[in-house]
TORKOLZA-624883 format. One record per residue (C-alpha): residue in one letter; x, y, z. Coordinates in steps of 0.1 Angstrom, whole numbers, plus 5000, padded with zeros to 4 digits. Last residue first. Layout:
N
{type->A | px->X | py->Y | pz->Z} $
...
//
This chain:
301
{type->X | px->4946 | py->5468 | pz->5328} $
{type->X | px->4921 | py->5464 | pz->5291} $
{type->X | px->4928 | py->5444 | pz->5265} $
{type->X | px->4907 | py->5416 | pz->5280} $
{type->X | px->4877 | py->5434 | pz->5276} $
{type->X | px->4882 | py->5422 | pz->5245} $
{type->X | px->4873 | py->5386 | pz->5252} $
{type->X | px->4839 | py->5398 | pz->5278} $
{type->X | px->4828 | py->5413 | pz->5250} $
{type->X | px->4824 | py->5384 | pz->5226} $
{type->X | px->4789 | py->5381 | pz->5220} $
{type->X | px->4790 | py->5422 | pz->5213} $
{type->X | px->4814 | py->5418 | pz->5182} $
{type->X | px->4819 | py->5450 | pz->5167} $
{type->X | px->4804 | py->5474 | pz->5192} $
{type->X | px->4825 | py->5453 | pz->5215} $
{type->X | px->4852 | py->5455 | pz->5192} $
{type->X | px->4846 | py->5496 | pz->5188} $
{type->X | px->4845 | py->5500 | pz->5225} $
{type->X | px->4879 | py->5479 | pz->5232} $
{type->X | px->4898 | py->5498 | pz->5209} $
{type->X | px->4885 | py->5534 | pz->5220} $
{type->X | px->4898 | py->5521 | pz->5259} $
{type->X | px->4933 | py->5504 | pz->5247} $
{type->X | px->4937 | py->5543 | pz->5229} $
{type->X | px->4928 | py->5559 | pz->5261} $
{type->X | px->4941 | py->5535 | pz->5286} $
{type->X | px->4978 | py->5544 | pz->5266} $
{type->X | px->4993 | py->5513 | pz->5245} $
{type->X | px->5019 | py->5490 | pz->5259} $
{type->X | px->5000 | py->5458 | pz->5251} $
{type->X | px->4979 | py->5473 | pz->5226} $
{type->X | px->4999 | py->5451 | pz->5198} $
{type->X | px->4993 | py->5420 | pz->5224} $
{type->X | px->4960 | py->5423 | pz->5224} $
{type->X | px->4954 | py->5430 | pz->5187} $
{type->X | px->4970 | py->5403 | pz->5181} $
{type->X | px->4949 | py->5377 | pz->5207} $
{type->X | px->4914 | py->5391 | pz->5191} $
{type->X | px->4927 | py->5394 | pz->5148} $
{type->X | px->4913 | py->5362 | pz->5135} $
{type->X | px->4882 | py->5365 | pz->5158} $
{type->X | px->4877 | py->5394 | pz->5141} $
{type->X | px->4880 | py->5381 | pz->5110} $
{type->X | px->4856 | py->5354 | pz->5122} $
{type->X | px->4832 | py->5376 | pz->5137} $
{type->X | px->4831 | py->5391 | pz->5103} $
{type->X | px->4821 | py->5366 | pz->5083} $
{type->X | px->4800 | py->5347 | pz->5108} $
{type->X | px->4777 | py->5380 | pz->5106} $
{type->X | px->4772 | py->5388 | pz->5142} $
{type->X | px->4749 | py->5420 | pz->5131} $
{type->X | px->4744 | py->5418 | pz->5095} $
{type->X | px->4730 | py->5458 | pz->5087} $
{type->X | px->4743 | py->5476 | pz->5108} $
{type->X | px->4770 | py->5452 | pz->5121} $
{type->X | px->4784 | py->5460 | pz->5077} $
{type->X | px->4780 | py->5495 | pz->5083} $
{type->X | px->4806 | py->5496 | pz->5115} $
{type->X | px->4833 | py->5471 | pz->5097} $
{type->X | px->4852 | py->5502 | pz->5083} $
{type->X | px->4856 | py->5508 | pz->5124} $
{type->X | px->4884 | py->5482 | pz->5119} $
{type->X | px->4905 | py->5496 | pz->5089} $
{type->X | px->4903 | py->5528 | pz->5110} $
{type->X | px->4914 | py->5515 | pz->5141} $
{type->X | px->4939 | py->5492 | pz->5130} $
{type->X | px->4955 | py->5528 | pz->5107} $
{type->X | px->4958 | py->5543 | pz->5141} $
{type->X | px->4979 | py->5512 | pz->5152} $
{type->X | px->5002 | py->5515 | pz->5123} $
{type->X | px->5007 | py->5552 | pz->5128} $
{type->X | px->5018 | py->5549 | pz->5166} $
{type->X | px->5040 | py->5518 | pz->5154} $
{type->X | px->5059 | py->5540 | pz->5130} $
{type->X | px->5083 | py->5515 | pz->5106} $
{type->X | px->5077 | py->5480 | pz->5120} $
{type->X | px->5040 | py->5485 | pz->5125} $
{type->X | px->5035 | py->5498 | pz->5086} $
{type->X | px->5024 | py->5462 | pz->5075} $
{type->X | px->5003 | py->5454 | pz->5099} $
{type->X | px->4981 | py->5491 | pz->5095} $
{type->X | px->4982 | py->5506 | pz->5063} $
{type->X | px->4992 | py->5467 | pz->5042} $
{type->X | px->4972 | py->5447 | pz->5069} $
{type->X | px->4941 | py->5459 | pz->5080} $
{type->X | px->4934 | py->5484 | pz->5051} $
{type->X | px->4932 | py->5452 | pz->5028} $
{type->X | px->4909 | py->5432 | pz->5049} $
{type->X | px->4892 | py->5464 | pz->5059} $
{type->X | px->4883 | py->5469 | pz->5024} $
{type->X | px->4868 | py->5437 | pz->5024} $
{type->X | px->4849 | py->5442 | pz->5053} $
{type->X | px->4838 | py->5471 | pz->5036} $
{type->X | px->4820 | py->5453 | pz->5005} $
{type->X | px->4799 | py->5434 | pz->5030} $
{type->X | px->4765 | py->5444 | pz->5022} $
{type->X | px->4779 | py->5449 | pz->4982} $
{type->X | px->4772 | py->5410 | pz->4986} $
{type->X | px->4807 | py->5388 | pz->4976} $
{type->X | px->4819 | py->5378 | pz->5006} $
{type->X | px->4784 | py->5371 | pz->5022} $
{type->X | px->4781 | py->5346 | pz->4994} $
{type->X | px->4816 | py->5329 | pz->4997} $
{type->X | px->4806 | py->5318 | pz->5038} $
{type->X | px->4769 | py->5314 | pz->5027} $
{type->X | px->4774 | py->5287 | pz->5007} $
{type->X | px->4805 | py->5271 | pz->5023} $
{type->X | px->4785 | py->5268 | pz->5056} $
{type->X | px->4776 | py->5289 | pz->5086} $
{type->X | px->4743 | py->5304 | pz->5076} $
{type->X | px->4724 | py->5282 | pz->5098} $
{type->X | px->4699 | py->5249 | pz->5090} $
{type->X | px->4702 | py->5243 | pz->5048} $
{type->X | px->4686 | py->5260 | pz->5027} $
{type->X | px->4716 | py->5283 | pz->5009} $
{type->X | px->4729 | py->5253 | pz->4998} $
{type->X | px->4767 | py->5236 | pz->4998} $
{type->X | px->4770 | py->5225 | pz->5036} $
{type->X | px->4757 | py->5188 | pz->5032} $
{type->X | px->4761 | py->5168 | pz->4999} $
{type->X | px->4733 | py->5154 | pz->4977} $
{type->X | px->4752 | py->5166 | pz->4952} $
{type->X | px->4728 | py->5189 | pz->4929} $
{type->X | px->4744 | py->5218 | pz->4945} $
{type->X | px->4777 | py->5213 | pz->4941} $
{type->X | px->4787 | py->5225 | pz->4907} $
{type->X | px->4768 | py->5260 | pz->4920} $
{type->X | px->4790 | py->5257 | pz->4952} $
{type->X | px->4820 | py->5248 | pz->4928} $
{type->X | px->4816 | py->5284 | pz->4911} $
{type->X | px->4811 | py->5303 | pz->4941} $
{type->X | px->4844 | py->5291 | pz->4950} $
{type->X | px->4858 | py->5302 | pz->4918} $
{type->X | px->4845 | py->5337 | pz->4916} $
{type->X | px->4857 | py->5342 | pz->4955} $
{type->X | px->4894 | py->5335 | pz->4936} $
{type->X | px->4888 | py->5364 | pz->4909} $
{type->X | px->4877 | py->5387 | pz->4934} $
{type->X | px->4910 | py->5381 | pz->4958} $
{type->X | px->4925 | py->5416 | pz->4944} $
{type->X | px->4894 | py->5435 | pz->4964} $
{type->X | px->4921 | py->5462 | pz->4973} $
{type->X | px->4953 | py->5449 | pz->4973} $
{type->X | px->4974 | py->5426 | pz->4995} $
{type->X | px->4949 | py->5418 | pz->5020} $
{type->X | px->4920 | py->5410 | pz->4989} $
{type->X | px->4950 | py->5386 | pz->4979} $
{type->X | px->4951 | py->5367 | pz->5011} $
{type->X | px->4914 | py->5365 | pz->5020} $
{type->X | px->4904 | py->5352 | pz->4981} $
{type->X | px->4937 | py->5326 | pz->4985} $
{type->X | px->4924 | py->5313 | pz->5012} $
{type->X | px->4890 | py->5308 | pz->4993} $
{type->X | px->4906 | py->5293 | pz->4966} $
{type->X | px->4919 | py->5268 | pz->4983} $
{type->X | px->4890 | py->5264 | pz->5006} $
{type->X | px->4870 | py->5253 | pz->4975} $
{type->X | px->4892 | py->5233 | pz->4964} $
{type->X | px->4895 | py->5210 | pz->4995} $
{type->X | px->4855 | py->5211 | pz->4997} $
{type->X | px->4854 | py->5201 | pz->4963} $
{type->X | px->4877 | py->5175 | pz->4962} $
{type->X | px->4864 | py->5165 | pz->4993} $
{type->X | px->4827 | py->5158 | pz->4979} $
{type->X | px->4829 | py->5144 | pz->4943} $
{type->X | px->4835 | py->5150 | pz->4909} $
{type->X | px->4820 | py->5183 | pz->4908} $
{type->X | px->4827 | py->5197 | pz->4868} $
{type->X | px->4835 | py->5236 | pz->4864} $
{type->X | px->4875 | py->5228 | pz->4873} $
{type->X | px->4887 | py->5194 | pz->4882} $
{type->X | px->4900 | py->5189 | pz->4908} $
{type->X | px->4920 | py->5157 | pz->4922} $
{type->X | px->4924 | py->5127 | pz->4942} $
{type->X | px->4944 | py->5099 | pz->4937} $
{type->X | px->4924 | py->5062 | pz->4947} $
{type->X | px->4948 | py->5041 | pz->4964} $
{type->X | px->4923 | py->5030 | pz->4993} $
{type->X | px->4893 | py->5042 | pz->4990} $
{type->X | px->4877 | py->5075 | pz->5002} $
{type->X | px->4841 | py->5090 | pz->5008} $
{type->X | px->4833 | py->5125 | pz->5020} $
{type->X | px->4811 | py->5143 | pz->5048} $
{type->X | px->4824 | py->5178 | pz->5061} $
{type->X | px->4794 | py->5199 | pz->5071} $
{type->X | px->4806 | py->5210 | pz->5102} $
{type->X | px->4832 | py->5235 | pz->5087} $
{type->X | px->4854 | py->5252 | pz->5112} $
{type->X | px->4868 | py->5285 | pz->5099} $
{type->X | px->4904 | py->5303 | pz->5111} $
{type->X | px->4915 | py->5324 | pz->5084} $
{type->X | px->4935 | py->5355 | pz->5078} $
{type->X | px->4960 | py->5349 | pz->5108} $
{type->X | px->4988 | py->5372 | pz->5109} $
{type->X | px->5023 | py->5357 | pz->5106} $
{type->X | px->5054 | py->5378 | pz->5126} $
{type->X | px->5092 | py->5374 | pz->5112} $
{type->X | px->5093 | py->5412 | pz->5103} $
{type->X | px->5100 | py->5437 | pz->5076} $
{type->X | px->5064 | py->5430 | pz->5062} $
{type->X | px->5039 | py->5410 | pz->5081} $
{type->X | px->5037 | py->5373 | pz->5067} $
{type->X | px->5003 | py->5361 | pz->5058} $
{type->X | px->4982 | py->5332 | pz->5077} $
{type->X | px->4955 | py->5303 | pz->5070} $
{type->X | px->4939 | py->5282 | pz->5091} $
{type->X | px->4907 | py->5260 | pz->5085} $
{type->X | px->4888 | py->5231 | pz->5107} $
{type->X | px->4872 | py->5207 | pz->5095} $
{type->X | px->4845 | py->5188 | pz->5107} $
{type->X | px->4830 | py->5152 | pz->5107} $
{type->X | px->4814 | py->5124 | pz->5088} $
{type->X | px->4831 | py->5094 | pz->5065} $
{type->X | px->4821 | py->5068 | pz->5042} $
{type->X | px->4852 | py->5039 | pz->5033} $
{type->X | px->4834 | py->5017 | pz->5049} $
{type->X | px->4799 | py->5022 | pz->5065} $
{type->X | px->4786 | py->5048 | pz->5092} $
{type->X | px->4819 | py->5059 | pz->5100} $
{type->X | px->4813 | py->5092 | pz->5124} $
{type->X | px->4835 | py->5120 | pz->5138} $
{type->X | px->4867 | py->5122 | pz->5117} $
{type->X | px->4882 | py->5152 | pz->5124} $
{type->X | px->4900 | py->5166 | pz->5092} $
{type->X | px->4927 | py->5192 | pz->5101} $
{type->X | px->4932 | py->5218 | pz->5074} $
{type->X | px->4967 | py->5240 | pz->5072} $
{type->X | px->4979 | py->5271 | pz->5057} $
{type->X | px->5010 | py->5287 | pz->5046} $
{type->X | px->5008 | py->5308 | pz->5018} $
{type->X | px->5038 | py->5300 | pz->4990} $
{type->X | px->5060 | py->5332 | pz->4989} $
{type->X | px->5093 | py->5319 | pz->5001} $
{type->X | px->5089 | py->5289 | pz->4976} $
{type->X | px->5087 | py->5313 | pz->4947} $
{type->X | px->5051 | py->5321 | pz->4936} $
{type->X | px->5044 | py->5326 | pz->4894} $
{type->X | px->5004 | py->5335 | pz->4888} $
{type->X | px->4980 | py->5315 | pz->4867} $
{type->X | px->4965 | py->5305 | pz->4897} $
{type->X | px->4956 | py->5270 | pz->4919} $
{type->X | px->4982 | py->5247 | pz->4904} $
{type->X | px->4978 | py->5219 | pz->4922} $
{type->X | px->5009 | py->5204 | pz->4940} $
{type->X | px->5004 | py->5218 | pz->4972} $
{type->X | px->4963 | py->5212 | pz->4979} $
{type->X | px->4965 | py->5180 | pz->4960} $
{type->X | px->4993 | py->5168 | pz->4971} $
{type->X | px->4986 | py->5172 | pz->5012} $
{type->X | px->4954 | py->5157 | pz->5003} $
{type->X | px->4973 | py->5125 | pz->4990} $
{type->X | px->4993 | py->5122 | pz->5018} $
{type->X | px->4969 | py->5126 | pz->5049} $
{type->X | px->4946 | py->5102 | pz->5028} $
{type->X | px->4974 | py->5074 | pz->5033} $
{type->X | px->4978 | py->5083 | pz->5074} $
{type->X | px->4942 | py->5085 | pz->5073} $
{type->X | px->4938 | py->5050 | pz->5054} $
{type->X | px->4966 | py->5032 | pz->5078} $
{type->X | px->4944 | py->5043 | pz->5104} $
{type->X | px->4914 | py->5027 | pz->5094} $
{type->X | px->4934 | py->5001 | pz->5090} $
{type->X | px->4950 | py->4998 | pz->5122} $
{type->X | px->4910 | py->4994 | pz->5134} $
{type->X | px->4887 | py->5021 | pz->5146} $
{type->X | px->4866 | py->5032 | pz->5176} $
{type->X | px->4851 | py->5069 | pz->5178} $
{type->X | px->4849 | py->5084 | pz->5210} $
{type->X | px->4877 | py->5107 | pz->5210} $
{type->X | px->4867 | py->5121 | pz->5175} $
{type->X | px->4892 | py->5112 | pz->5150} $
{type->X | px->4924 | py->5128 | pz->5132} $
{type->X | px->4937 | py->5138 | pz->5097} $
{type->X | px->4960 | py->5163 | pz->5094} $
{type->X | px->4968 | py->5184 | pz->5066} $
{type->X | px->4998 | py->5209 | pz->5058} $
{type->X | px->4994 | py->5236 | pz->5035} $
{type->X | px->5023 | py->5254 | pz->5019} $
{type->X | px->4997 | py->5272 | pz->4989} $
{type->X | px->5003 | py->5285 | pz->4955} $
{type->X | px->5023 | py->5264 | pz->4929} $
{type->X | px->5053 | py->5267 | pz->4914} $
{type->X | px->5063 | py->5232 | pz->4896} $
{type->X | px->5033 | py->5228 | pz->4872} $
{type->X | px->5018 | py->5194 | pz->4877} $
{type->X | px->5030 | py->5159 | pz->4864} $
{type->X | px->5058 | py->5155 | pz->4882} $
{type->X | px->5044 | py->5154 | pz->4917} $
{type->X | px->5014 | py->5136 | pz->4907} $
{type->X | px->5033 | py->5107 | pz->4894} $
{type->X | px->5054 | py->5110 | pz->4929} $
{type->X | px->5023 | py->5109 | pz->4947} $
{type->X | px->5011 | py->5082 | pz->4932} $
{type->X | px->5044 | py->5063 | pz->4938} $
{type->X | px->5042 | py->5065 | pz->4971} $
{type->X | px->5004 | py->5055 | pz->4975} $
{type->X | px->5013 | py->5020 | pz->4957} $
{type->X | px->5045 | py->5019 | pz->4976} $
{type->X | px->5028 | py->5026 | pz->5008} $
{type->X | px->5000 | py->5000 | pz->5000} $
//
């Protein structure tokens, strides 16, 4: 089986275009609960492997990335349920970061749980994507969150320059929806799955969370090294960008994710910060994020 999986990935390896996109790392683990057998295992550790090709040996863009430039991310697959071989149900859970400029620091962009992650897998079988055609569930969902990491990081390096990538994840939601499979349809129980997560995105509603993406990081991140006063003034005002988007979505998972994102750095970057500026902060998350006041009052002595 290792041979078999080995050489696969080697195949794959060759055959696709040698700079791609994304330094994603992939773990595969189960619920606490949930009994399985040294094969089972042998499967995830196999699965592991072929996911970890697909997502960094598939070219994503038409763009050129050196090594250094490649966008770390990673996607842990909990499996929670088994109901027959070679069927699996469970979660996934999402990360993706961007280096600060003139500095060794990683922002998060992305940290998304999906609970609508159901798939099937044999043994030995490579998986890959195929543009405007679904060919089944986790090549889908993989792609999809491709493209949707790269959405977040290129709308932070220029203004709405992820459009392109948001395009493509809408795209696989429509190839989705005649699937049978969970977390693809605007229907379905809560609007915390793939088809609302790319949908909100893209709504003039939520046009200025966008723009704070971008503000967020190249006026404010970006600039801390070089006038940390200036850089934090230029948080505030990518952050109060989100005020008309609460208006009119209040607790939209969108933006309580960013946000969410951003909680622990923005604590430490107000660390030695005046009560005055920790004080307007902490009043414009709250305003932000009011289920999560008690976090950000955190920031404060």
């Amino acid at each position: 089986m290792k041979r078999s999986i080995l050489c696969m990935v080697f195949c794959l390896a060759l055959a696709l275009f040698n700079a791609q996109e994304l330094n994603c790392k992939i773990s595969i683990i189960k619920e606490a609960s949930l009994e399985v057998n040294s094969t089972e295992l042998e499967i995830f550790k196999e699965l592991e492997l072929v996911l970890t090709e697909l997502m960094n040996n598939t070219q994503w863009t038409k763009d050129q990335f050196t090594t250094e430039e490649r966008i770390n991310c990673s996607m842990q697959l909990q499996i929670n349920k088994i109901p027959s071989a070679g069927t699996y149900v469970g979660a996934l859970q999402i990360q993706a970061t961007r280096p600060v400029f003139n500095s060794n620091y990683n922002t998060l962009l992305l940290n998304w749980r999906d609970e609508d992650l159901a798939f099937t897998y044999s043994r030995n079988t490579l998986i890959t994507y195929s543009p405007n055609q679904f060919r089944d569930n986790l090549s889908s969902i993989m792609a999809y969150y491709a493209y949707f990491i790269l959405g977040m990081d290129y709308d932070s390096f220029s203004l709405k320059g992820g459009t392109k990538f948001f395009n493509e994840c809408q795209q696989i939601v429509s190839n989705a929806q005649n699937s049978g499979a969970p977390g693809w349809k605007s229907n379905e129980q809560g609007k915390r799955n793939r088809f609302w997560l790319v949908d909100n995105i893209m709504q003039v509603a939520f046009e200025p969370l966008r723009d704070c993406n971008y503000a967020y990081h190249r006026n404010g991140m970006d600039q801390m090294y070089e006038d940390k006063v200036k850089g934090k003034k230029a948080l505030y005002d990518a952050l109060s960008k989100l005020n008309p988007v609460v208006q009119v979505r209040p607790n939209s998972p969108n933006v309580v994710n960013f946000l969410l994102c951003k909680r622990d750095e923005l604590k430490s970057i107000l660390s030695d910060s005046e009560v005055k500026e920790k004080t307007d902060f902490v009043t414009l998350l709250k305003r932000l994020d009011p289920s999560n006041s008690s976090k950000y009052q955190e920031i404060l002595p």
